[in-house]
Backbone as ProteinMPNN parsed JSONL, in Angstrom:
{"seq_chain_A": "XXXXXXXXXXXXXXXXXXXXXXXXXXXXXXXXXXXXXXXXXXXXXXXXXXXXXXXXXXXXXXXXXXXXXXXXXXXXXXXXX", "coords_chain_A": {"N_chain_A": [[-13.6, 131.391, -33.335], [-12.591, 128.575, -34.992], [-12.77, 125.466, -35.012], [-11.24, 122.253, -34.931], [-12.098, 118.131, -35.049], [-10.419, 115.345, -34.303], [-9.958, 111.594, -34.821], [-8.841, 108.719, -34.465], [-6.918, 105.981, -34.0], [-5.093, 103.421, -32.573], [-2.456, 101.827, -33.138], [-0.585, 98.68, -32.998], [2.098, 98.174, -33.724], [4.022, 95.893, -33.31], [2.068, 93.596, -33.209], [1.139, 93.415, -35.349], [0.433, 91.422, -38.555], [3.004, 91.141, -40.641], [2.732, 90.464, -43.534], [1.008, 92.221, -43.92], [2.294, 94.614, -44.34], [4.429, 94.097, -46.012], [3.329, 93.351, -48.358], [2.933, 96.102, -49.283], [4.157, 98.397, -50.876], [4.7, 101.224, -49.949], [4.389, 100.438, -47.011], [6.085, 99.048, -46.93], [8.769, 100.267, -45.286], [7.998, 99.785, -42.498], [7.66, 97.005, -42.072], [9.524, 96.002, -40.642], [8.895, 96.024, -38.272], [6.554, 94.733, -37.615], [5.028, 91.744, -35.998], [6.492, 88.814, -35.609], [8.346, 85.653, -35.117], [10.437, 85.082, -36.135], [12.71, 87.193, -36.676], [15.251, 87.541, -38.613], [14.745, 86.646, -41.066], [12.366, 88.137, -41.434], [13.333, 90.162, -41.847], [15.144, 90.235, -43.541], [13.009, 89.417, -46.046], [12.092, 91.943, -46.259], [14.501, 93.557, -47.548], [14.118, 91.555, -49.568], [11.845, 92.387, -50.653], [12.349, 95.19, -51.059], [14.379, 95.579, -53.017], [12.874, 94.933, -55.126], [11.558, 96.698, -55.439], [11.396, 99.533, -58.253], [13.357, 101.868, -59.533], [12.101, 104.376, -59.865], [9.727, 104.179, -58.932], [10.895, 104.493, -55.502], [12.296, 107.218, -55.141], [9.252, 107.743, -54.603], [9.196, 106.385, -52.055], [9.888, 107.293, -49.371], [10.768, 106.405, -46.838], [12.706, 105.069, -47.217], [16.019, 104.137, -47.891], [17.836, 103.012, -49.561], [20.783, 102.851, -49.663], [21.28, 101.981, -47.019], [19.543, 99.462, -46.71], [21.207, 97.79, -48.11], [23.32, 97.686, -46.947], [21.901, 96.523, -44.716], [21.159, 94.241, -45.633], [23.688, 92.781, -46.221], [24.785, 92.813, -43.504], [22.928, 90.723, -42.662], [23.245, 88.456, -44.009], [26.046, 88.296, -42.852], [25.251, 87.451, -40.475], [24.254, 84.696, -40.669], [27.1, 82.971, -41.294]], "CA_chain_A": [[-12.48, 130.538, -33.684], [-13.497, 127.552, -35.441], [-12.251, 123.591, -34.217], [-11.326, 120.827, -35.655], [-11.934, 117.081, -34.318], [-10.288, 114.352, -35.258], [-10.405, 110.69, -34.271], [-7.202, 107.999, -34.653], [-6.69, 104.316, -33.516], [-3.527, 103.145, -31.933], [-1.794, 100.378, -34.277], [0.083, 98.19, -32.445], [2.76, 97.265, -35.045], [4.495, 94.749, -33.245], [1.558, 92.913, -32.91], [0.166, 93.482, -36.957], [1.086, 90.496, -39.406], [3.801, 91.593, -41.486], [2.439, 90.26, -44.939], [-0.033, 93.474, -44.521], [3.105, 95.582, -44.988], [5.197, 93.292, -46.765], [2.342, 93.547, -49.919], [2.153, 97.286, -50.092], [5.277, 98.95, -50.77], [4.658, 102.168, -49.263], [4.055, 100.648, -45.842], [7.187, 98.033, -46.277], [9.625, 100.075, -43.903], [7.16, 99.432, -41.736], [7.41, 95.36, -41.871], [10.545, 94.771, -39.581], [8.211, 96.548, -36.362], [5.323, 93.974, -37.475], [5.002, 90.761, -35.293], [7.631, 88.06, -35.847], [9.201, 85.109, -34.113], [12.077, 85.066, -36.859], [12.828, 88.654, -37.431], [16.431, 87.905, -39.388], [13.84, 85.893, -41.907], [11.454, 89.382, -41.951], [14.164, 91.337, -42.696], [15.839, 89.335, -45.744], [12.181, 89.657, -46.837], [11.995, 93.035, -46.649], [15.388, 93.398, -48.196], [13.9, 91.041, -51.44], [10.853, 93.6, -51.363], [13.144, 96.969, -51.551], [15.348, 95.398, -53.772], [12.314, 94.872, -56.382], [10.682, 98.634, -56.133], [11.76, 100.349, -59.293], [14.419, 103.123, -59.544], [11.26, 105.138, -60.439], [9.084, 104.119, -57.789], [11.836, 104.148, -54.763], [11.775, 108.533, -54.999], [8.012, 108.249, -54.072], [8.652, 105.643, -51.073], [10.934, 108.497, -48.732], [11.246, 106.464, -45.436], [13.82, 104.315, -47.741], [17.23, 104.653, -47.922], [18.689, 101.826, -50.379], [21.897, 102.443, -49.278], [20.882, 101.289, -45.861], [19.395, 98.161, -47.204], [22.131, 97.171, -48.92], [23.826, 97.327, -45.886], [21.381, 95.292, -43.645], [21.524, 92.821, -46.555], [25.388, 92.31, -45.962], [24.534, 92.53, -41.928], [21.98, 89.564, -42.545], [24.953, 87.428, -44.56], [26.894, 87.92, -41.665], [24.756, 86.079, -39.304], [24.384, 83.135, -40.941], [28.226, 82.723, -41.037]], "C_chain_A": [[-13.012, 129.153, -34.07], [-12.31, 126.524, -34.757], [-12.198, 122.582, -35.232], [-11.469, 119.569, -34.507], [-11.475, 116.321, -34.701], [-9.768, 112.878, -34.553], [-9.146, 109.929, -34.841], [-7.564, 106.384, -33.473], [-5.107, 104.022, -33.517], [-3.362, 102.041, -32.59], [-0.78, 99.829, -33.571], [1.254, 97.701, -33.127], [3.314, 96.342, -34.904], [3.61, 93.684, -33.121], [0.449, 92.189, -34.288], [1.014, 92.267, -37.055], [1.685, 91.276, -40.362], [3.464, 91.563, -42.519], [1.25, 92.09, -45.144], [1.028, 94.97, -45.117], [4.345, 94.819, -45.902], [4.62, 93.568, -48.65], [2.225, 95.042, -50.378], [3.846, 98.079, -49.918], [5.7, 100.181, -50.31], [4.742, 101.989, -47.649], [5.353, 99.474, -45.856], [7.776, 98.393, -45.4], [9.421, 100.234, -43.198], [7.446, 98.257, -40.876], [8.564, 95.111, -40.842], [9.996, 95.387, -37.996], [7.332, 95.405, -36.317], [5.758, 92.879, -36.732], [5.74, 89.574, -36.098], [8.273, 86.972, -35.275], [10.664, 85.122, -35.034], [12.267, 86.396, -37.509], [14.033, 88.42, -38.563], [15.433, 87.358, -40.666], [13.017, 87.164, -42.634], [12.417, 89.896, -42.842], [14.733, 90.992, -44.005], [14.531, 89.408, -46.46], [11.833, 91.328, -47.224], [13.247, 93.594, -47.633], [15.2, 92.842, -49.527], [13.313, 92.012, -51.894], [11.362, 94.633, -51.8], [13.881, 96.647, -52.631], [14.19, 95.284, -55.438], [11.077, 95.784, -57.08], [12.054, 98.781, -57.278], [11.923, 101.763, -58.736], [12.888, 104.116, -59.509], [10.493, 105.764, -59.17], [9.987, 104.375, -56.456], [12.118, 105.599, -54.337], [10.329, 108.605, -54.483], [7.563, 107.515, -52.419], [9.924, 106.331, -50.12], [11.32, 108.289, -47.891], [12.64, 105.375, -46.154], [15.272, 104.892, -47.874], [17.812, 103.234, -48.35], [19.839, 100.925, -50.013], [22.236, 101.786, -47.858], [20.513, 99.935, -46.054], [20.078, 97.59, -47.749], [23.049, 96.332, -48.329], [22.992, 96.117, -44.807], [21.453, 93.668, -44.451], [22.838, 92.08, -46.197], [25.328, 92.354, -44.488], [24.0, 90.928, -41.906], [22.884, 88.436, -43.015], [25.712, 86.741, -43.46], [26.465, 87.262, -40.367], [24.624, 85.163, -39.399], [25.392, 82.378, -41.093], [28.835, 82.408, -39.53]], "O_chain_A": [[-13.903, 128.662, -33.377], [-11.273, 126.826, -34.168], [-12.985, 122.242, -36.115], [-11.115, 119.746, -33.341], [-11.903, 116.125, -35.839], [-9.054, 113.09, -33.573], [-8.447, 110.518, -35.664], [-8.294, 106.1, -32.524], [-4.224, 104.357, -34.306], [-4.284, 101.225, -32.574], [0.158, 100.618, -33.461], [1.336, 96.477, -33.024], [3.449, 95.6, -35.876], [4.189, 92.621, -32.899], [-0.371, 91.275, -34.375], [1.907, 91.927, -36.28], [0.994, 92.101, -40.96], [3.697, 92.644, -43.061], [0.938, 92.75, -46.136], [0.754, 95.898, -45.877], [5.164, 95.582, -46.413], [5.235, 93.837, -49.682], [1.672, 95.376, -51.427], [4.465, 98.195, -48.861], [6.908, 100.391, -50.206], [5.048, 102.944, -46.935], [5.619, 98.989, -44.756], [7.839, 97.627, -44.438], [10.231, 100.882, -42.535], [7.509, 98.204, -39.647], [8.556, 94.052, -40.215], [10.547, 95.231, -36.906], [7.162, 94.905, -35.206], [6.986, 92.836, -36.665], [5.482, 89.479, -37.298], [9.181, 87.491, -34.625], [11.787, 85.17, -34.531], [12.014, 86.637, -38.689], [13.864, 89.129, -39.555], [15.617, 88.221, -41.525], [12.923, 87.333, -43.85], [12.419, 90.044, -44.064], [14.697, 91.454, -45.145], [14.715, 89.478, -47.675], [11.404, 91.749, -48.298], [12.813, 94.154, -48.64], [15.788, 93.288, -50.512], [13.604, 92.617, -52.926], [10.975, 95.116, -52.864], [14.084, 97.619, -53.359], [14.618, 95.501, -56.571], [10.326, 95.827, -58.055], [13.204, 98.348, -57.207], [11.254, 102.493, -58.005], [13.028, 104.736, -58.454], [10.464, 106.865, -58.62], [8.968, 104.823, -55.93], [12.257, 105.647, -53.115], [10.114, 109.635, -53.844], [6.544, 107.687, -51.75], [11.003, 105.751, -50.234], [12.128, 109.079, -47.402], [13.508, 105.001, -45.365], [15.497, 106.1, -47.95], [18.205, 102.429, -47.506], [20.092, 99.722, -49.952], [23.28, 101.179, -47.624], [21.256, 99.129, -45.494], [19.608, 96.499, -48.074], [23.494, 95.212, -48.581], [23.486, 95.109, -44.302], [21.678, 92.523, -44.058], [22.898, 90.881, -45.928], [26.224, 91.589, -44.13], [24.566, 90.056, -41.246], [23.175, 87.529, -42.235], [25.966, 85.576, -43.154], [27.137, 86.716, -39.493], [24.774, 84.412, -38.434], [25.171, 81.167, -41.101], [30.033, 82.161, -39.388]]}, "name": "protein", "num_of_chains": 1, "seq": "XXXXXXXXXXXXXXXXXXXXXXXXXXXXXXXXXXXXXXXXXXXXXXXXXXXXXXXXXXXXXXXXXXXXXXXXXXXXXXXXX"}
C-alpha cells in the first residue's frame, strides 16, 4: 500500500495583514478574517475590491457571492447613520 506525506503550516488569519489579501483577488474573501482594529473600514474595502473584479473574472473567484456584497455594502451605510 503506498503513503503519502504531506506537510502544512497553520495561518493565523486574524493575525495576517489584510493588504496581502486585499491585492490578490482570489484570496480577497479572505480579507475581513485578516487583522484589523477598524474592521467596518476592511470591509468597505473589500466591498470596493469585489465591486472592481470583472463579470468575467467573478465565475473563477467561487467563495463570492455579489449578491451578498451588495448587501454588506448597504449594512456598512447603515452604520454610519
Amino acid at each position: 500500500m503506498e503513503t503519502t506525506r504531506h506537510e502544512y503550516r497553520v495561518t493565523r488569519m486574524w493575525e495576517e495583514n489584510p493588504e496581502i489579501f486585499l491585492n490578490d483577488q482570489a484570496l480577497l474573501p479572505l480579507a475581513p478574517l485578516a487583522a484589523t482594529k477598524q474592521p467596518q473600514i476592511l470591509l468597505q474595502q473589500v466591498v470596493e475590491r469585489a465591486n472592481q473584479v470583472s463579470v468575467e473574472k467573478r465565475g473563477e473567484i467561487s467563495a463570492y457571492d455579489f449578491t451578498s456584497m451588495a448587501d454588506l455594502q448597504v449594512w456598512l451605510q447603515g452604520i454610519g447613520d
